[in-house]
C-alpha positions in Angstrom: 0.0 0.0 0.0 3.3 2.6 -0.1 2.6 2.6 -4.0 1.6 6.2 -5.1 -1.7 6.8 -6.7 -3.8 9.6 -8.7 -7.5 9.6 -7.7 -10.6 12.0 -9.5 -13.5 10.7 -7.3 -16.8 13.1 -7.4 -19.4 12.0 -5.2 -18.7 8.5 -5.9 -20.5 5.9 -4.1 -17.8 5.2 -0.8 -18.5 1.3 -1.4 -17.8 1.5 -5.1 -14.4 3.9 -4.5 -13.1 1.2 -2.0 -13.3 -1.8 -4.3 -11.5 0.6 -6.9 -8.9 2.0 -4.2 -8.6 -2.4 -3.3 -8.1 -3.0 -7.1 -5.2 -0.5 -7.9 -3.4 -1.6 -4.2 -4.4 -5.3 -4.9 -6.4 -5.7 -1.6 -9.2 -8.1 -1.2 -11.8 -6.0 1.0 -15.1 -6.7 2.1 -17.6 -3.8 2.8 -20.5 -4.2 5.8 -24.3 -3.6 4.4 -23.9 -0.6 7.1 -21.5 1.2 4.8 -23.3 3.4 2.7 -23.1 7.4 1.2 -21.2 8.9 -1.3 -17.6 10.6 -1.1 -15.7 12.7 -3.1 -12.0 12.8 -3.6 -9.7 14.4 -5.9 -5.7 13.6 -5.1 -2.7 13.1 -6.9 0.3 11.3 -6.2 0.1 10.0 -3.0 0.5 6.8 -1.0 -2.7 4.5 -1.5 -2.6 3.8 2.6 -3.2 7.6 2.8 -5.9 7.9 0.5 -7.9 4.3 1.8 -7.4 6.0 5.1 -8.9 9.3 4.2 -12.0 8.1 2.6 -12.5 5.6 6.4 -12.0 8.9 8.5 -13.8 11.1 6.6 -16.9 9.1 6.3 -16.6 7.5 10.0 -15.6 4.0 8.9 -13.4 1.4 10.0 -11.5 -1.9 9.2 -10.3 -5.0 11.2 -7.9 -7.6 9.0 -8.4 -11.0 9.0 -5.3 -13.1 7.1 -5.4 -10.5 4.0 -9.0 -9.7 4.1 -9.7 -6.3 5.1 -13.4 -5.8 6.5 -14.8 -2.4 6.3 -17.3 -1.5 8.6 -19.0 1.8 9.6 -17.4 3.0 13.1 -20.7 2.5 14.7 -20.0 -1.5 14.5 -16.1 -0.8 15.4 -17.1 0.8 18.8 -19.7 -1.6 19.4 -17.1 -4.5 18.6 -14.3 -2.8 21.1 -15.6 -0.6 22.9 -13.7 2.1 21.3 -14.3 4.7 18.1 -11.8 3.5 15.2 -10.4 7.1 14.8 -9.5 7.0 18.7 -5.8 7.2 18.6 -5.0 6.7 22.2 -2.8 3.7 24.1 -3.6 2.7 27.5 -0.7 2.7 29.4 0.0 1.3 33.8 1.8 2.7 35.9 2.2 0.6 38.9 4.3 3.1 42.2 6.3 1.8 44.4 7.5 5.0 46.2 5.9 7.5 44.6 2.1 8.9 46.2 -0.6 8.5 43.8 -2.5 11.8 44.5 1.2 13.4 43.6 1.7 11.5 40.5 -1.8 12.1 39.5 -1.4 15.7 39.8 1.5 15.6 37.5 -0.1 13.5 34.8 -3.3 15.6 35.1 -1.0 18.8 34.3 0.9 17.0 31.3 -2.0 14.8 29.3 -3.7 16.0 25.9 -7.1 17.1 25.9 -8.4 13.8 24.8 -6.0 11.9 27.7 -7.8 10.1 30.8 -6.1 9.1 34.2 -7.5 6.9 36.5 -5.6 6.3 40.1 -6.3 3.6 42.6 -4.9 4.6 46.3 -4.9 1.5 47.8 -3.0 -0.5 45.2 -0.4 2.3 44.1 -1.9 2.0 40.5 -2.3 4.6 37.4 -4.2 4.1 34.2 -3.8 6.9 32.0 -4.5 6.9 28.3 -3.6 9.3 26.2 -1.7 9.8 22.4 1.6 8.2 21.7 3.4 11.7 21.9 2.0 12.8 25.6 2.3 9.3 27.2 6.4 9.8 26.4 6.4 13.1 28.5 4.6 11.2 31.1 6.7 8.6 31.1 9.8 10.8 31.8 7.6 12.6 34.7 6.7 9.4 36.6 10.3 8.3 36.4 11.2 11.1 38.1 8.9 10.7 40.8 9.2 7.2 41.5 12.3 7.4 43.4 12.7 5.3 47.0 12.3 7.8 49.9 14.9 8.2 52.8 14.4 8.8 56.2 16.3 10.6 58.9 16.3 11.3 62.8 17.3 14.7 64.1 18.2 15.3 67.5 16.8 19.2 68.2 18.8 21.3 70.7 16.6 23.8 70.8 13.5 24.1 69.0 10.8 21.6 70.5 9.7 18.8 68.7 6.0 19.1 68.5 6.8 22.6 67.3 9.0 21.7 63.9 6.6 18.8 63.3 3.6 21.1 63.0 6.0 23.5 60.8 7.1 20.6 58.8 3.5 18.9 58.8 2.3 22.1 55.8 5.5 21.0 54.0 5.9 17.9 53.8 2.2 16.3 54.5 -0.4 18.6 53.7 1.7 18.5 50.0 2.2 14.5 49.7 5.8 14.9 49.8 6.6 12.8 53.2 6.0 12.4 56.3 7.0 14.0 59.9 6.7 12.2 63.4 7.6 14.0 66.6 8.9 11.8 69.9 8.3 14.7 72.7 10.1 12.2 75.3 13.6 12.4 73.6 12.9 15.6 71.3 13.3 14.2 68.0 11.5 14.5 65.0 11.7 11.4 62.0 11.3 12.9 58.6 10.1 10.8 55.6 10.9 12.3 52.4 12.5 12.5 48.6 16.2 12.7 48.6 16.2 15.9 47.2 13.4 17.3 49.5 15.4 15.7 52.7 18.3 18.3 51.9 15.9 21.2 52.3 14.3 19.7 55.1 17.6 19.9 56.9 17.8 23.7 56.1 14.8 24.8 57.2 15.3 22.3 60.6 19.0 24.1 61.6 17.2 27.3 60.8 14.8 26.6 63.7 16.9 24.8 65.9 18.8 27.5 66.8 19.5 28.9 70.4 16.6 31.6 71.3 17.8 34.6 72.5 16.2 36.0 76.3 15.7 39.2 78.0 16.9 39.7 81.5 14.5 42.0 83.1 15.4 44.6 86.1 12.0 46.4 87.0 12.5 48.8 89.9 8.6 49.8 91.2 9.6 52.9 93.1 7.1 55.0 95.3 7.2 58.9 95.4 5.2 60.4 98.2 2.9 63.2 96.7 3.1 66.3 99.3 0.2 68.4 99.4 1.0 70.9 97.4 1.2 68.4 94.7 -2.4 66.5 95.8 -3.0 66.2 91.8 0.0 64.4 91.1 3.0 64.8 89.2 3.1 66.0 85.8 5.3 63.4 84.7 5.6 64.9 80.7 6.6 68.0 82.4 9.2 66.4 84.6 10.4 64.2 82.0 11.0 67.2 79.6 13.2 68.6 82.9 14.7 65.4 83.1 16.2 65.2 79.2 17.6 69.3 80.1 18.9 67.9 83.1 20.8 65.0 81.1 22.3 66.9 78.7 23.7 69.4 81.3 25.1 67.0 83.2 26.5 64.7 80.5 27.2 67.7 78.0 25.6 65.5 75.3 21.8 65.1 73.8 20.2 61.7 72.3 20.4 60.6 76.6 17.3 60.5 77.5 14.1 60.0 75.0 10.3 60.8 75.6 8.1 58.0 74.0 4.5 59.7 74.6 1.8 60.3 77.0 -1.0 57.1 77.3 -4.5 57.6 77.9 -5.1 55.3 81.4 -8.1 53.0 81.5 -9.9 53.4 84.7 -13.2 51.5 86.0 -14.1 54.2 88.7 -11.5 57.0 89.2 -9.7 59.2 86.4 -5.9 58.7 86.9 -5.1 60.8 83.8 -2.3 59.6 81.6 0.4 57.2 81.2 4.0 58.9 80.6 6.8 57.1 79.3 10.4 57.6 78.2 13.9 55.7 77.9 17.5 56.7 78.9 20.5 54.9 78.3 22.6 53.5 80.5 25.1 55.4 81.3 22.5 58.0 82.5 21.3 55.8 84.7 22.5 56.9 87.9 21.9 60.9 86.8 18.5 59.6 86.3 18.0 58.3 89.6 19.5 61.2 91.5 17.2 63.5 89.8 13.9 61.4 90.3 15.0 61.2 94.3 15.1 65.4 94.2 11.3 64.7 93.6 10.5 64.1 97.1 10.3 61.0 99.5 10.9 57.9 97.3 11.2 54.1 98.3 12.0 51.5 96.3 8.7 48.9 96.8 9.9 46.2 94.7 13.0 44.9 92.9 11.7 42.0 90.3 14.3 40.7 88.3 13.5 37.6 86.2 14.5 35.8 82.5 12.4 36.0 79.6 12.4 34.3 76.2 12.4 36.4 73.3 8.8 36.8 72.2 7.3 35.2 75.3 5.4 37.1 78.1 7.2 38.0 81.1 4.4 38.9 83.9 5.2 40.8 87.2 3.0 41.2 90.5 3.5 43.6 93.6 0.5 43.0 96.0 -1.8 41.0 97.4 -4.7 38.7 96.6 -8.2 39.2 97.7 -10.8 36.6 98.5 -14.0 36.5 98.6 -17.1 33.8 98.9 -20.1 33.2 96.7 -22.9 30.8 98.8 -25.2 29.0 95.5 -28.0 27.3 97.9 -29.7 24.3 96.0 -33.1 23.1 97.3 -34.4 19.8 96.4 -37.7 17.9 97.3 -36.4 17.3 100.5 -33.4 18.7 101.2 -31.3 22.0 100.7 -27.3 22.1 99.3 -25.2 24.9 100.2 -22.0 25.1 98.4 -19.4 28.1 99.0 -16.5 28.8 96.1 -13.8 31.0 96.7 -12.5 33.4 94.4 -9.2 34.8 94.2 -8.6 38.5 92.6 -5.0 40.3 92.0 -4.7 43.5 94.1 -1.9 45.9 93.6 0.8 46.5 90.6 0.8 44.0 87.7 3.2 44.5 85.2 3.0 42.2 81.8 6.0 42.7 79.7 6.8 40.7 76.1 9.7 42.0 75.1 11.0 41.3 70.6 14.4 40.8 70.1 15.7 43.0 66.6 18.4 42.2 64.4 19.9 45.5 65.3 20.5 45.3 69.0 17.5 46.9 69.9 14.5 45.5 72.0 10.9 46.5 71.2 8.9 45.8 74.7 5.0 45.6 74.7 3.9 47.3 77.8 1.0 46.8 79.8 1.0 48.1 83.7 -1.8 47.9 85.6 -2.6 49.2 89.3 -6.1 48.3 91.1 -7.1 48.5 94.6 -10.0 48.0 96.4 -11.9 50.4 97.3 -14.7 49.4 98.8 -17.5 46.6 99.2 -20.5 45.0 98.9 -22.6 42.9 100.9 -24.5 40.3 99.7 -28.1 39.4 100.6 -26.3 35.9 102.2 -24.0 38.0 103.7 -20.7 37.5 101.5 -18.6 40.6 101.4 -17.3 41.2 97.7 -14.8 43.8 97.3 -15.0 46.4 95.0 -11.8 47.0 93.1 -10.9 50.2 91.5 -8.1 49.2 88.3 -6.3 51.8 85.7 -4.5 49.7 82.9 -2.7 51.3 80.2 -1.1 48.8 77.4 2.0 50.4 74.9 4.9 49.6 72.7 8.1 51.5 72.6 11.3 50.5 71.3 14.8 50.8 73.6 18.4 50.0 72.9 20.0 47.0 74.8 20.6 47.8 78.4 18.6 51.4 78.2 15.9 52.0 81.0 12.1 52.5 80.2 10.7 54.6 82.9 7.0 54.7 83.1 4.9 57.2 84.8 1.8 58.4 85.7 0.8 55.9 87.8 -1.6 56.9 90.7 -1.9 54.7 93.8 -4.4 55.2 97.1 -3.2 53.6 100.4 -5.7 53.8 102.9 -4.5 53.4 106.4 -6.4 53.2 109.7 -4.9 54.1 112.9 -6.1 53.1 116.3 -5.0 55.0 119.9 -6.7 54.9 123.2 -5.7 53.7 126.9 -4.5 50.7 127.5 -7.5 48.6 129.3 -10.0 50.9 128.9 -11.0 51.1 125.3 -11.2 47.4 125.4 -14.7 47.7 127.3 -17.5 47.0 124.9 -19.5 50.0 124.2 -17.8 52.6 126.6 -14.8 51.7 126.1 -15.5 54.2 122.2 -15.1 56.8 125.2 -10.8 56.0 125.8 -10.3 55.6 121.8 -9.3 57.3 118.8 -9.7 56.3 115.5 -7.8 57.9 112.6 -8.9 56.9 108.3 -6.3 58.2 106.2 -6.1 57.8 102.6 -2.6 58.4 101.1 -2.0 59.4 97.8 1.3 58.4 96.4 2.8 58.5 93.1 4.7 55.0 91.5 7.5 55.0 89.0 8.2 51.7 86.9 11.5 51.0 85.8 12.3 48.5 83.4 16.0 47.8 81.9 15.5 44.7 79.7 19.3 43.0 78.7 20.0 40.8 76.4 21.6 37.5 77.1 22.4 33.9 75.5 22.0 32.1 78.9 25.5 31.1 78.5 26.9 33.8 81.4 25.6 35.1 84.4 23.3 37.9 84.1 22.1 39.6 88.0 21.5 43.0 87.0 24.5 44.5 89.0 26.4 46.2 86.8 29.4 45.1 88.5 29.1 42.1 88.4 27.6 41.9 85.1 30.6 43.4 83.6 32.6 41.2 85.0 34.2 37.6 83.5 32.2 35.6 85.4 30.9 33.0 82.5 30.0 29.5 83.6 32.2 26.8 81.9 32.3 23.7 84.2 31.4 23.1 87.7 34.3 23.9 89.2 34.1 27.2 87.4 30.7 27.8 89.3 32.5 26.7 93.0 35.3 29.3 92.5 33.0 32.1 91.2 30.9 31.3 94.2 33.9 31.1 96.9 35.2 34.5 95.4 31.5 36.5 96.0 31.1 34.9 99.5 34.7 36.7 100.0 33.7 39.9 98.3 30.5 40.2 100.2 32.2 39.7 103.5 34.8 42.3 103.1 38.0 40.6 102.4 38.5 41.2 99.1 38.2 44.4 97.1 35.5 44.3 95.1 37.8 45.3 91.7 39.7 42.2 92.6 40.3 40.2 89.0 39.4 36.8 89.1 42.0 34.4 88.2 
């Protein structure tokens, strides 16, 4: 059928211009009842295969060859013969996976196949059916090569990071996309990763990028309380004294940039108006100037002296006071008897300090700030007779951004101490109802004023960090145990007076 022929055909009937096209190729053919119509083509010089199958396409037909009989057929009885149209020029091919995850290899197939191309995927047995042209089963082919290849697995010991953490990271890489899978051991701190070869490598990347030693802030908050004299009964006007303040660091230091005012802070208040939040930073070497000037202010005491370790990004919380109680009665009466059940309830009195301090890239610290002073103020009496105090609180929440080692000093804040005094003679005011006659009793309500002072630092938890400067400054890293024993030994020394304290460790 590679001989060339000529052909002049002008609606011709198509049975009658097969037994011609037969005669000239020397075919023996035999044409279905089915096959009727007319056709009409006009070539020249071309091979008789091409022509025979131009006149079966273009008038839906189709053959099957038995020995050297050729049985012609319209494509009606092919398909219902097969199964399949004649002119369908798709091959079925199977793909059977060993390593490889179906849904993934699917996904690839679906993205490569023709328009006519079909794939089918069973789960379970690791099979795919796709068929498709000649042409776009090749390209598949190369994909699903590339995608069957065996899987590794590896262990890694974290130092750092926490298991359960870099599996859930891991978890939206690897098995959300098909490409592996991640177990976490929280006992030992481990993590086994399933994976491609070339996915394990960047697995391992993103793992030493995480398991990396976090970074805290040592905190030094100094609560300090300024008695308010009566001439001042409204309280400070800490923007005022702050502005004082940076003049009186730059006179003293003969410099600028020393001290820095961050704002003024609207203070949330359930009962009383305590105005405004004040805040600002100085560094630390006008650290002690600060203090000098802020004890020229009047009567100050130093209430509280936290000092505590923070991870970088984590909440650090801080609380000067006391806790209240009080007693709810829920009474529960039944047909024929009557429950009475009491729960206590706990409430945080005093200064509360929450500080979550971000570690930058640039040595500087941006702290979120929320202080909070409450007290109670008075009460209320149940119909059961539980006493509830009543708690008056003034919260303020901010975020301002300090150098390493620089002191944020927050003002503003109002506090009411009320004190009762009792005097009388001795004996006498003891005696029920006449003894109010030998007694004096004295309410007084004392309005004070309470600086915060935070210096966060930042450490690596591989030295000692106290928040005394001399000490701070000195070499006094841990290495071993033994290290710790001498360093210990030497303070003991220090403290009692028998050393200098400038005395070099050796």
């Amino acid at each position: 059928m590679n001989a060339l022929i000529s052909l002049d055909l002008r609606s011709i009937d198509i049975t009658d211009a097969l037994k011609y096209i037969a005669l000239k190729a020397g075919l023996n053919i035999v044409v279905s009842k089915a096959v009727v119509g007319k056709v009409t083509l006009v070539v020249r010089d071309v091979p008789i295969r091409d022509a025979f199958d131009i006149i079966l396409r273009s008038s839906d037909l189709a053959y099957t060859k038995t020995g050297p009989i050729y049985y012609i057929m319209a494509d009606a009885e092919y398909k219902k013969l097969y199964g399949k149209s004649f002119s369908d020029i798709r091959i079925v091919k199977t793909y059977r996976l060993a390593y490889a995850v179906p849904e993934q290899v699917f996904n690839f197939i679906d993205a490569l196949k023709s328009d006519i191309g079909r794939v089918v995927v069973d789960q379970e047995s690791g099979t795919v059916v796709v068929l498709d042209t000649a042409e776009s089963i090749k390209e598949i082919d190369k994909a699903v090569i590339s995608l069957e290849r065996k899987g590794t697995s590896k262990v890694f010991s974290l130092k750092y990071a926490k298991a359960l953490d870099i599996q859930k990271y891991l978890q939206d890489e690897l098995t959300a996309k098909k490409l592996g899978t991640v177990t976490a051991d929280e006992r030992s701190n481990q993590v086994v990763v399933y994976t491609l070869p070339g996915k394990m490598l960047e697995v391992e990347t993103m793992i030493e990028a995480f398991d990396k030693k976090t970074p805290q802030v040592f905190i030094n908050a100094q609560i300090i309380k300024i008695t308010v004299t009566d001439d001042l009964d409204t309280g400070i006007q800490w923007q005022v004294i702050f502005s004082d303040l940076s003049k009186y660091l730059m006179r003293m230091m003969n410099r600028g940039g020393v001290f820095n005012l961050a704002g003024s802070f609207p203070l949330a208040s359930t009962i009383t108006d305590f105005g405004t939040l004040t805040i600002g930073s100085v560094t630390d070497d006008g650290y002690t100037y600060t203090m000098n000037f802020i004890k020229a202010l009047g009567q100050t005491k130093i209430l509280s002296n936290p000092r505590l370790s923070v991870l970088n990004n984590e909440e650090a919380r801080i609380h000067v006071g006391r806790r209240e109680v009080y007693v709810t009665t829920t009474t529960t009466t039944g047909q024929t008897t009557q429950t009475t059940a009491e729960e206590v309830t706990f409430i945080d009195v005093g200064i509360q300090l929450a500080v979550t301090p971000t570690i930058n890239d640039d040595g500087y610290i941006t702290m979120k700030i929320q202080p909070e002073i409450s007290s109670v103020v008075d009460s209320y009496t149940t119909p059961s007779g539980n006493v509830i105090p009543i708690v008056d609180t003034s919260l303020a929440e901010s975020t301002v951004v300090v150098k390493d080692g620089s002191t944020i000093i927050i003002g503003g804040l109002r506090r009411n101490d009320k004190t009762e005094t009792h005097q009388g003679v001795p004996y006498l005011m003891d005696i029920p109802v006449v003894g109010e006659i030998f007694k004096q009793r004295d309410d007084m309500v004392e309005t004070t004023e309470l600086l915060i002072m935070i210096t966060p630092t930042i450490t690596k938890g591989d030295r000692l960090v106290t928040g005394d400067k001399h000490m701070d400054t000195a070499d006094l890293g841990f290495g071993t145990d033994r290290d710790y024993e001498k360093i210990e030994y030497e303070l003991d020394e220090e403290m009692s007076g028998t050393v200098p304290r400038a005395r070099q460790m050796t």
